[in-house]
C-alpha positions as CSV (number, residue, x, y, z in Angstrom):
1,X,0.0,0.0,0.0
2,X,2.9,2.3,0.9
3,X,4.5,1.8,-2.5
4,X,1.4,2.2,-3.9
5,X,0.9,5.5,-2.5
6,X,4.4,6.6,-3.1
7,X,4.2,6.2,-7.0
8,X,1.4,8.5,-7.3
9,X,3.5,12.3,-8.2
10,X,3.1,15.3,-6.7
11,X,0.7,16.9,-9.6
12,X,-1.7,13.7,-9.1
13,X,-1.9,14.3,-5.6
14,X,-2.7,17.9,-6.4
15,X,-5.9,16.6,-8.5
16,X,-6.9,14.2,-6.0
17,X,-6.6,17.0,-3.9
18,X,-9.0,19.6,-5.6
19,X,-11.2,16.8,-6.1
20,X,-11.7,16.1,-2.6
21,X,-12.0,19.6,-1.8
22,X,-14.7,20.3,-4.5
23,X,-16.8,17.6,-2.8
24,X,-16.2,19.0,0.9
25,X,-17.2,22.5,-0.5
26,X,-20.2,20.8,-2.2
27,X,-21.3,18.8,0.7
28,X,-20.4,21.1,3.7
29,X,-20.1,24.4,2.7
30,X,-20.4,26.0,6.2
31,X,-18.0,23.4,8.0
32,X,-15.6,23.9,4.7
33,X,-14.6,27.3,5.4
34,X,-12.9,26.1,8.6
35,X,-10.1,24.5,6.6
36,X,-8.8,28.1,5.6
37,X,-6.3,28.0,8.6
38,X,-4.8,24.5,6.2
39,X,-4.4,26.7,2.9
40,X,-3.7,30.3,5.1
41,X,-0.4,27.8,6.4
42,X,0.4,26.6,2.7
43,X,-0.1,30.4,1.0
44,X,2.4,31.7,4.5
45,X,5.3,29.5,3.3
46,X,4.9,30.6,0.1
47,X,5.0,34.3,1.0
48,X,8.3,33.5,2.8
49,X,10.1,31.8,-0.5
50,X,9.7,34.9,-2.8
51,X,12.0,37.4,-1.4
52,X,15.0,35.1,-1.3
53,X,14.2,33.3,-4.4
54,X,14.5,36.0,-6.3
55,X,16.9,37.7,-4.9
56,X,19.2,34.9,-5.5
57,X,18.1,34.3,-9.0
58,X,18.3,37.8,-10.1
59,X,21.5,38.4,-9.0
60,X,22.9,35.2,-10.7
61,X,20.8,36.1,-13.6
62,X,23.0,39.8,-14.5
63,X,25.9,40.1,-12.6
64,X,26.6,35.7,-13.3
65,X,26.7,36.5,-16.9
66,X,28.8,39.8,-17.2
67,X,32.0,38.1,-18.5
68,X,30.0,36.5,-21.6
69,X,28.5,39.9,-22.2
70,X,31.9,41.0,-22.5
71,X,32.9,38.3,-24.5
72,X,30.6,37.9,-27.0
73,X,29.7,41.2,-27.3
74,X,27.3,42.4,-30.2
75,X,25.7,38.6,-30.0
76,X,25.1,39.7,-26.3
77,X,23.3,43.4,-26.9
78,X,21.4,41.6,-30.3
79,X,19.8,38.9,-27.8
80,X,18.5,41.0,-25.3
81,X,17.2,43.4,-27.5
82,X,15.3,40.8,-29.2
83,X,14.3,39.3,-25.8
84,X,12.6,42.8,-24.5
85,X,11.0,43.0,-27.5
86,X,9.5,39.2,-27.9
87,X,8.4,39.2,-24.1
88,X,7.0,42.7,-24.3
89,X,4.8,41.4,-26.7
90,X,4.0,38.1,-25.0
91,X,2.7,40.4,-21.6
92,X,0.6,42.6,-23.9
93,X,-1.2,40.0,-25.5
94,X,-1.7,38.5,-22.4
95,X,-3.1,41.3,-21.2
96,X,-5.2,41.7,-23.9
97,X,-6.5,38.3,-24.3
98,X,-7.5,38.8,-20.5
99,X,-8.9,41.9,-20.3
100,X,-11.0,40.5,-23.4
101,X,-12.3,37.1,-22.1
102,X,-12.4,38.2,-18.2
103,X,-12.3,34.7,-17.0
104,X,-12.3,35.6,-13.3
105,X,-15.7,37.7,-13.2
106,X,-18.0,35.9,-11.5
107,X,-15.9,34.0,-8.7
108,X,-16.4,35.5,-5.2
109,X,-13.7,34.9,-2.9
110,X,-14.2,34.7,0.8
111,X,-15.4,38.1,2.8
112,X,-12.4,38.9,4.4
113,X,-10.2,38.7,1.4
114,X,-12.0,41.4,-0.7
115,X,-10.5,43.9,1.7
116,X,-7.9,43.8,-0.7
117,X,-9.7,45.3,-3.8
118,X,-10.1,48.7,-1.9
119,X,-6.0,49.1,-1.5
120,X,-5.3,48.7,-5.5
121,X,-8.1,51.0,-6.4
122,X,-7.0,53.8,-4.5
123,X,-2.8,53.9,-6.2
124,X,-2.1,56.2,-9.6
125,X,0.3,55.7,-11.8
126,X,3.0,58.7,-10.3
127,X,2.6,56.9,-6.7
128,X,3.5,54.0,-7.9
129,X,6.7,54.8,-9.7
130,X,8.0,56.6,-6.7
131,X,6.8,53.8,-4.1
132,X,9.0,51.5,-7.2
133,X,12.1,52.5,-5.1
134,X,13.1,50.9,-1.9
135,X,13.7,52.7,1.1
136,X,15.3,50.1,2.7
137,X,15.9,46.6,1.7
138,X,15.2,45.0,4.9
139,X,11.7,46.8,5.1
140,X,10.8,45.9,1.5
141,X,11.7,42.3,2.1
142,X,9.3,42.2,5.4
143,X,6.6,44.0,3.4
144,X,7.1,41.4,0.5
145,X,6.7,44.9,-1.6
146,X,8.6,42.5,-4.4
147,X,9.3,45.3,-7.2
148,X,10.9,47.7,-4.5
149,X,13.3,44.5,-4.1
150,X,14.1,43.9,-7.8
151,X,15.1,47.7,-7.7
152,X,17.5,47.1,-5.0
153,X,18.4,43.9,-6.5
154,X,19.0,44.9,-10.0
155,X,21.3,48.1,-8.8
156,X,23.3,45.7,-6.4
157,X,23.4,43.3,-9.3
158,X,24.7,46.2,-11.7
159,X,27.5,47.0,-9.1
160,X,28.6,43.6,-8.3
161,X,29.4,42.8,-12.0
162,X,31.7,46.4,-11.8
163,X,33.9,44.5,-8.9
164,X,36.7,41.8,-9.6
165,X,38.4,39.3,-8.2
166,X,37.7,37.2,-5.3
167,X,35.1,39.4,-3.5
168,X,32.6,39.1,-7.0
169,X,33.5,35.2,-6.8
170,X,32.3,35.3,-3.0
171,X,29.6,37.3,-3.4
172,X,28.2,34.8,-6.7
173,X,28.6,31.7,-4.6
174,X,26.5,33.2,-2.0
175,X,24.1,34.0,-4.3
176,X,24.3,30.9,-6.0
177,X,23.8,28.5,-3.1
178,X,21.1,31.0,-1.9
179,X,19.3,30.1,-5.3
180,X,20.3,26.3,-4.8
181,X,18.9,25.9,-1.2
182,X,15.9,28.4,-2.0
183,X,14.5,26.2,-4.8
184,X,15.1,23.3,-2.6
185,X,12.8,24.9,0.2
186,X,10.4,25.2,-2.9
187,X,10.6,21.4,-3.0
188,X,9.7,20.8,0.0
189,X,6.5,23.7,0.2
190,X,5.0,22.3,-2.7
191,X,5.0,18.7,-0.6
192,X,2.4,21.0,1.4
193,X,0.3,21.6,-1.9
194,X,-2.0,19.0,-2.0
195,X,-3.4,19.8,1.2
196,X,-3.2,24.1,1.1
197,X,-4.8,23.6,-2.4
198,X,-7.7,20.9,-1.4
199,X,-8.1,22.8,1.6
200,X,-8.3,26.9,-0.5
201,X,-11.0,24.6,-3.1
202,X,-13.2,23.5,-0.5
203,X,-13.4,27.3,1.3
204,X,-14.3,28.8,-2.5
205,X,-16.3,26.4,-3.2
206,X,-18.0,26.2,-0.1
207,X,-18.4,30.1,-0.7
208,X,-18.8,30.7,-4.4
209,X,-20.4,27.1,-5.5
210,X,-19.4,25.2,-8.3
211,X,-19.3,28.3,-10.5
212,X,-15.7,28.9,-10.1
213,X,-14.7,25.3,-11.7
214,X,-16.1,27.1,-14.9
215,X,-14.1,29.9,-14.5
216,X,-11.0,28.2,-14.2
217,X,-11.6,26.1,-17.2
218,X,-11.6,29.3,-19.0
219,X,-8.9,30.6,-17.4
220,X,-6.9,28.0,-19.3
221,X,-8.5,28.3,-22.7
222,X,-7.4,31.8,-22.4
223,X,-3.9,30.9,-21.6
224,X,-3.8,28.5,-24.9
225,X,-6.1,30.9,-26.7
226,X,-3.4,33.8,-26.0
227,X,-0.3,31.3,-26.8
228,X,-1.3,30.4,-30.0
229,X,-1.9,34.1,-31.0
230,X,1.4,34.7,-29.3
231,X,2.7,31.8,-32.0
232,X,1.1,33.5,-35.3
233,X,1.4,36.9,-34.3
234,X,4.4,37.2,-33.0
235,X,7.0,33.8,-33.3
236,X,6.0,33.2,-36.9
237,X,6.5,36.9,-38.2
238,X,10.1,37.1,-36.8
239,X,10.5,33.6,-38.1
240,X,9.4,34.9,-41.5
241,X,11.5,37.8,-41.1
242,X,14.5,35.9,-40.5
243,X,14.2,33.7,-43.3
244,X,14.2,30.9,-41.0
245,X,13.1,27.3,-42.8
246,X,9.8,26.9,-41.2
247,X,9.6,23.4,-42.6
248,X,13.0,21.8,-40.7
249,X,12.5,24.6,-37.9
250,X,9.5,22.4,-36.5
251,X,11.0,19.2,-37.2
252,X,14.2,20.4,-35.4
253,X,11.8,21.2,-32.1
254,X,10.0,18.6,-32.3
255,X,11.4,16.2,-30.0
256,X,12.6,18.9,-27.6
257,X,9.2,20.6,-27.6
258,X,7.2,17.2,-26.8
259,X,10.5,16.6,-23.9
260,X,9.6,20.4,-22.3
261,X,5.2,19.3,-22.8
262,X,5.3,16.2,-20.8
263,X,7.9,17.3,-18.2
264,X,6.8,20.7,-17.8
265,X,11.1,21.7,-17.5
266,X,12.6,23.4,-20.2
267,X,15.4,22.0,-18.8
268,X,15.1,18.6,-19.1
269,X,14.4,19.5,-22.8
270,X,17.5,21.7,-22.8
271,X,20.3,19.1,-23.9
272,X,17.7,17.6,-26.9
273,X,17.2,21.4,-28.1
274,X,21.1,22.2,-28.2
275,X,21.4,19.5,-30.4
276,X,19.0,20.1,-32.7
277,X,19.6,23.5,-33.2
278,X,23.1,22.7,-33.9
279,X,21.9,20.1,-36.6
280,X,19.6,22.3,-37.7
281,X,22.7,24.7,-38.7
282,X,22.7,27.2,-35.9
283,X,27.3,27.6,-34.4
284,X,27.7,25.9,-31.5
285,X,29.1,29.7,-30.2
286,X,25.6,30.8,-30.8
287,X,23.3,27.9,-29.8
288,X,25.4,27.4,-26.5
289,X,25.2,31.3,-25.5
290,X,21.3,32.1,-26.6
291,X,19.8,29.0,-25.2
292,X,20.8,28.9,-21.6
293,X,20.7,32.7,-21.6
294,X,17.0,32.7,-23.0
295,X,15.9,30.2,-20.2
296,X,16.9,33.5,-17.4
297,X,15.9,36.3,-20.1
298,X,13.4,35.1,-22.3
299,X,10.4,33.0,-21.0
300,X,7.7,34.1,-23.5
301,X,5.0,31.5,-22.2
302,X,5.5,32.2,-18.5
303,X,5.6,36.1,-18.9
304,X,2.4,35.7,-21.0
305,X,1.0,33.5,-18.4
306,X,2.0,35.7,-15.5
307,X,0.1,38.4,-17.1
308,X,-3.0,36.6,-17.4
309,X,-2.9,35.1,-14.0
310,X,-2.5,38.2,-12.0
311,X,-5.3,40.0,-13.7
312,X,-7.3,36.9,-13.7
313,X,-7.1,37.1,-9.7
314,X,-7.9,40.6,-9.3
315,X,-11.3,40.5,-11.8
316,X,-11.7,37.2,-9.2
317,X,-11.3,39.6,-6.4
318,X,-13.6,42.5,-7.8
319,X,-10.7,45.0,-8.9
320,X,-11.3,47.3,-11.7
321,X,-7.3,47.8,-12.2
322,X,-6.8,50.9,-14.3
323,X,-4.5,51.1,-17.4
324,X,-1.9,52.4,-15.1
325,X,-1.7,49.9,-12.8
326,X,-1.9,47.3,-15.3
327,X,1.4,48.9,-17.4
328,X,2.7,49.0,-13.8
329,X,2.3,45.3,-13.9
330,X,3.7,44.5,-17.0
331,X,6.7,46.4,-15.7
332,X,7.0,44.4,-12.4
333,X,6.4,41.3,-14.5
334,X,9.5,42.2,-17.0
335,X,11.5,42.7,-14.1
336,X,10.4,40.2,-12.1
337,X,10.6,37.2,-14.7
338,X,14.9,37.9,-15.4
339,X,17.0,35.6,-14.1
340,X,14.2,32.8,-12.7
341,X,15.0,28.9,-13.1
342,X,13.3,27.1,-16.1
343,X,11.8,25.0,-13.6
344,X,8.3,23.6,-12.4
345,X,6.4,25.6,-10.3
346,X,9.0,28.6,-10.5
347,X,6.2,30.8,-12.1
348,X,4.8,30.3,-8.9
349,X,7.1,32.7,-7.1
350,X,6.6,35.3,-9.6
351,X,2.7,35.2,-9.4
352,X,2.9,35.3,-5.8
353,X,5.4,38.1,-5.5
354,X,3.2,40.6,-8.2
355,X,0.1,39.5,-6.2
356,X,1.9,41.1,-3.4
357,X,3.3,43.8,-4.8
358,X,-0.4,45.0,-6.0
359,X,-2.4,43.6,-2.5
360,X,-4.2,41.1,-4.2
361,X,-5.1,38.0,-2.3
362,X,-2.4,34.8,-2.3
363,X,-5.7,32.8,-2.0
364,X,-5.8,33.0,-6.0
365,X,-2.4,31.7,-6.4
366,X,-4.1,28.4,-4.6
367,X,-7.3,28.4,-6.9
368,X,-4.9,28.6,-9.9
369,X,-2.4,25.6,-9.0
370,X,-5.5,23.2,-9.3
371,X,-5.2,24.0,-12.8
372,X,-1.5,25.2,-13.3
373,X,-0.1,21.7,-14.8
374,X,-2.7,22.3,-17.5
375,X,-1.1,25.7,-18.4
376,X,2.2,25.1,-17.5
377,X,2.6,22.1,-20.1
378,X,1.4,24.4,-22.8
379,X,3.8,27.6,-21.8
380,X,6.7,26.0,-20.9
381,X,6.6,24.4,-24.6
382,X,5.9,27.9,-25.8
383,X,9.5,28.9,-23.4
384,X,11.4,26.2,-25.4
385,X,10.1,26.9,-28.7
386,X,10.6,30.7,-28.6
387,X,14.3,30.2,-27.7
388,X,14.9,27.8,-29.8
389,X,13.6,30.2,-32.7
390,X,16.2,32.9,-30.8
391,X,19.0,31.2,-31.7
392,X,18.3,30.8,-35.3
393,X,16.6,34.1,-35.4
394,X,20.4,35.6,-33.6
395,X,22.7,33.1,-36.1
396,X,20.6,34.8,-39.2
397,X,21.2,38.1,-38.0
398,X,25.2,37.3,-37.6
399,X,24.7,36.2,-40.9
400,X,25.9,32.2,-39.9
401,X,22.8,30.3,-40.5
402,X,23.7,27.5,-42.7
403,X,20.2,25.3,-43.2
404,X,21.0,24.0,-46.5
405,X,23.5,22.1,-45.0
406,X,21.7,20.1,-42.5
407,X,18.6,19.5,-44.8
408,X,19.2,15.6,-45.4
409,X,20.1,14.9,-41.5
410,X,16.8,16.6,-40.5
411,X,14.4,14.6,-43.3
């Protein structure tokens, strides 16, 4: 029996989970709002993650690559131009497709979490710029106020790549066994899932009925609705643009892309997708520097997913965000997203951190996991895709794509 149990993963528990919470919400909605202290405990440890986590990440993310900016140059400055521009895009349509659809009108979260809507209503755009800027660190951090610590952090970041010698090497190892041990402690949170997220379905549902199962369905027909326009709107313009082959494009990504679908990791896809690139004609000094640098820089899917999440959780909570606030956003969310792992769950700390920032309730990050592996198949293929098209898209523009050469390996 123990085996048994044991070979069921972590995302099947999380289903069995929200199962079992649907029905207690069904069946006792009175006695299910009593759980909340379960998914109040599971939301708390994942407050206390963000800080740190990305912290670690974003340090490691600029200051970790400053001696391949240097080396490489022009490849360096044409990749991240591209990158702002690509996810740019990806947060606008997501906004868009959002704002359009509204999938989270209609749920009602519990009473005492609505307080929140009355705090975002009430900032401007101005007051928000000039509250973008920490006063101190250590205040920030304890407020969770997350884009006051990416300021901090991307300054400190900034300075650290101007110092040399052992001191930089100190202060990277800290940071890099801060990122090391911080996703670790994320391991061991999410081992808490199952029960914060069966516990925060049976409280909504046991407040808002079975309503909110519909709106979660199309919260992630909005996600692949928004990804596939992000695909023809965006992905296959550049690739067009470039010249790229479309044809032996797709067959090179195939594999890779499937790898990244059923793992939900573009990095267990990551080896594959080197490979193929390289086959499919892109240098080795290109593939090697884009790839890895696109999984800090430039997570299309994730930003674009981000976007829609957050605003899907305030229309849940009854906030009319202005266009301000929502550009605000999209600002936090390019910060925000530089420099995290290509890993499962690490959009999590992200949503959490921008729910923060913007007082909106933690209790939507919960509603949303019961449905995240859903959306994070589809945009972490949509990460690995979109880099993989960076690298040919960077070897065109260096003028060293050679397709025609690789056209009888990839048939």
């Amino acid at each position: 029996m123990w085996t048994l149990l044991r070979r069921i993963s972590l995302t099947q528990w999380i289903l069995i989970s929200m199962l079992v919470g649907i029905g207690i919400g069904v069946a006792f909605p009175e006695e299910s709002q009593h759980l909340k202290v379960v998914s109040n405990v599971f939301l708390r440890l994942i407050k206390c993650i963000i800080v740190p986590i990305l912290v670690g990440t974003l340090v490691i993310g600029i200051a970790g690559h400053s001696d391949d900016l240097k080396s490489v140059g022009r490849l360096a400055l044409k990749s991240f131009i591209y990158f702002e521009v690509v996810t740019t895009l990806a947060l606008f349509i997501g906004l868009v497709a959002v704002n359009w659809v509204k999938p989270g009108v209609g749920i009602r979260l519990p009473p005492e979490q609505e307080g929140a809507a009355a705090t975002v209503k009430k900032l401007t755009t101005a007051g928000m710029i000039e509250d973008s800027v920490p006063r101190s660190f250590f205040e920030s951090a304890g407020n969770n106020h997350v884009l006051q610590v990416v300021v901090f952090t991307v300054l400190f970041a900034v300075a650290l790549t101007q110092v040399r010698g052992r001191p930089k090497e100190t202060m990277l190892s800290f940071f890099e066994g801060l990122s090391e041990v911080m996703f670790k402690f994320t391991g061991i949170v999410m081992l808490f899932a199952p029960f914060g997220i069966g516990a925060a379905m049976a409280v909504t549902v046991g407040h808002s009925g079975l309503d909110v199962l519909k709106n979660l369905f199309l919260l992630v027909a909005t996600l692949y609705g928004a990804l596939i326009a992000f695909c023809l709107v965006v992905l296959l313009p550049v690739a067009l643009w470039a010249r790229i082959p479309l044809r032996k494009f797709l067959r090179a990504v195939k594999e890779p892309a499937l790898i990244a679908f059923s793992t939900t990791s573009s990095d267990a896809a990551l080896p594959d997708a080197l490979k193929r690139m390289t086959e499919f004609g892109v240098p080795k000094r290109i593939v090697s520097f884009v790839l890895p640098t696109g999984y800090s820089f430039n997570l299309d899917g994730s930003t674009l997913y981000l976007a829609i999440a957050s605003v899907f959780v305030a229309q849940a909570t009854g906030v009319e965000m202005t266009l301000g606030t929502q550009l605000m956003m999209m600002l936090t969310l390019m910060l925000t997203t530089k420099g995290i792992a290509a890993v499962p769950r690490a959009s999590l700390v992200i949503l959490s951190g921008t729910l923060a920032t913007f007082h909106l309730p933690l209790a939507g990050v919960a509603i949303i996991l019961g449905v995240d592996e859903l959306m994070d198949m589809a945009r972490t293929t949509v990460n690995l895709v979109g880099n993989c098209l960076a690298s040919a898209v960077m070897a065109r523009w260096e003028g060293e794509l050679k397709t025609e050469q690789t056209a009888d390996e990839l048939n």
